[in-house]
C-alpha positions in Angstrom: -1.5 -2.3 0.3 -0.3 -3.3 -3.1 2.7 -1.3 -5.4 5.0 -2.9 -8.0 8.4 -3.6 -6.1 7.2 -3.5 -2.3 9.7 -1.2 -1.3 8.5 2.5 -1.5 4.6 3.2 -1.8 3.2 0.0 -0.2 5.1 -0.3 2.8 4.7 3.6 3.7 1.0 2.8 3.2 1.5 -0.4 5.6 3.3 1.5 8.1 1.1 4.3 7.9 -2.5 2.8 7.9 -1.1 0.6 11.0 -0.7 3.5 12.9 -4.3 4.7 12.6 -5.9 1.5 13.7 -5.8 -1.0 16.9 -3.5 -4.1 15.7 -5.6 -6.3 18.0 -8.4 -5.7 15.4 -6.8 -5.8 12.3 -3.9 -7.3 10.5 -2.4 -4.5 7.9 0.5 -6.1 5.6 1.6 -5.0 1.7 2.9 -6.5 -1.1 4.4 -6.1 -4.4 3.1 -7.4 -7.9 6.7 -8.4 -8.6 9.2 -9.8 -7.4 12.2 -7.7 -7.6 12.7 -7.3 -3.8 11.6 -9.8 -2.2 12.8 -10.5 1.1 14.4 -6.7 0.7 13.5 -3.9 3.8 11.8 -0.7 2.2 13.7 1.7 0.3 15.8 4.0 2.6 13.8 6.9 1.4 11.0 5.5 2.3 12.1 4.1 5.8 13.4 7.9 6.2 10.1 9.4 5.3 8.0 7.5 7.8 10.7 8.0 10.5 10.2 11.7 9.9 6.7 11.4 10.9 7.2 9.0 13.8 6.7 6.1 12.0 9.4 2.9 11.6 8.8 0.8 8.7 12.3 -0.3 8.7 11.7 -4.4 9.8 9.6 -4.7 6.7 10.5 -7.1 4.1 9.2 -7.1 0.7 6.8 -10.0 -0.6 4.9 -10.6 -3.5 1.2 -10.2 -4.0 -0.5 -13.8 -4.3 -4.0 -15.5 -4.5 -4.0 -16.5 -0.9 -3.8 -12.7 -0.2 -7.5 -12.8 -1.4 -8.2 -15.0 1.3 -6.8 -13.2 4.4 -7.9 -9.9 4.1 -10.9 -7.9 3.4 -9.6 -4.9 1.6 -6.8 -4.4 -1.1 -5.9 -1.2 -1.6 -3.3 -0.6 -5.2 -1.2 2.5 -5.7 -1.8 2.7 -9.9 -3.6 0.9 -12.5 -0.7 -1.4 -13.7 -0.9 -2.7 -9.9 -4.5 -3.1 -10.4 -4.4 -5.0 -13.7 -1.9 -7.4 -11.9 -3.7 -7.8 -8.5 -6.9 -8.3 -10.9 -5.8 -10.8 -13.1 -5.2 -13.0 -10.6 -8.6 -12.7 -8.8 -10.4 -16.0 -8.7 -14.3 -14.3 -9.1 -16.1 -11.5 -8.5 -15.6 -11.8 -4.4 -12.1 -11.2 -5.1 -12.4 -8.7 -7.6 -14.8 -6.7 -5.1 -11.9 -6.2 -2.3 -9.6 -4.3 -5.2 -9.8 -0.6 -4.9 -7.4 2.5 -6.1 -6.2 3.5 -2.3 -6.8 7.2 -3.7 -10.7 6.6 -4.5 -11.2 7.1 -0.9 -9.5 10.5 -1.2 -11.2 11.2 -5.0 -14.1 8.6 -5.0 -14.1 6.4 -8.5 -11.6 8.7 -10.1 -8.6 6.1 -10.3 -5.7 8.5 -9.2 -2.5 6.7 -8.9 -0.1 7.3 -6.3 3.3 8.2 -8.4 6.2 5.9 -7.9 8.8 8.1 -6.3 11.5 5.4 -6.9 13.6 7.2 -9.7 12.5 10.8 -7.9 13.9 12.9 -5.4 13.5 12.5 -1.9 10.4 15.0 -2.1 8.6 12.2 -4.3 8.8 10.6 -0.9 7.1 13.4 0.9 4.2 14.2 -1.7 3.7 10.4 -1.3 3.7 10.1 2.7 1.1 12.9 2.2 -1.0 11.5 -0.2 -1.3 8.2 1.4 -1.3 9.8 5.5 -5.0 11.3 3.9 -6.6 7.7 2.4 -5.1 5.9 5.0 -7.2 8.4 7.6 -10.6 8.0 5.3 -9.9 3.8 5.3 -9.2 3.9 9.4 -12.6 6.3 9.8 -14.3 3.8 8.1 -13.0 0.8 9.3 -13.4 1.6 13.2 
């Protein structure tokens, strides 16, 4: 799971998509195409979001997005097209370039919807994101299991 900063869309999406599938069969981490916070926990809003719904993303700490990423997992999911610009550019072929989707095309298949960054919103930003993401991340764990 893949946003700029790592602190609001991708780790609700971590926390999120975790909770749909067994972790003794899949490893589920995000990351951020900067690196603004890394090392940071999630954005309160976004740690208060995901508690609402039973979730606790608060232990996560921001990282940035890097080559090896291409290496240890199968799928990368971005939240907007600047993330997938970044995540693309630093794909080493076409394997690489294959595992990059828009996390929404499972929701609106090749449509490239971005999930707004609800950083500089309100706290229902937060909400309509949860929302948005809670739906692909129930099409990606349908699929996966």
């Amino acid at each position: 799971m893949v946003c700029l900063g790592n602190i609001c869309r991708s780790p609700l999406a971590e926390g999120i998509l975790r909770s749909k599938l067994p972790l003794s069969d899949f490893m589920v981490d995000s990351a951020g195409t900067a690196n603004y916070h890394v090392g940071d926990k999630p954005d309160r809003r976004s740690i208060a979001v995901a508690k609402k719904y039973g979730l606790d993303i608060s232990n996560l700490k921001g990282r940035q997005f890097s080559t090896k990423d291409f290496d240890n997992f199968d799928h990368i999911f971005v939240m907007d097209e600047s993330n997938y610009i970044n995540v693309m550019s630093l794909a080493r072929d076409d394997q690489d370039k294959e595992k990059v989707k828009f996390i929404l095309n499972e929701v609106y298949p090749n449509q490239n919807y971005s999930v707004p960054d609800p950083y500089y919103g309100g706290n229902s930003g937060f909400e309509n994101v949860y929302k948005m993401l809670d739906e692909a991340c129930s099409i990606i764990a349908e699929q996966l299991t």
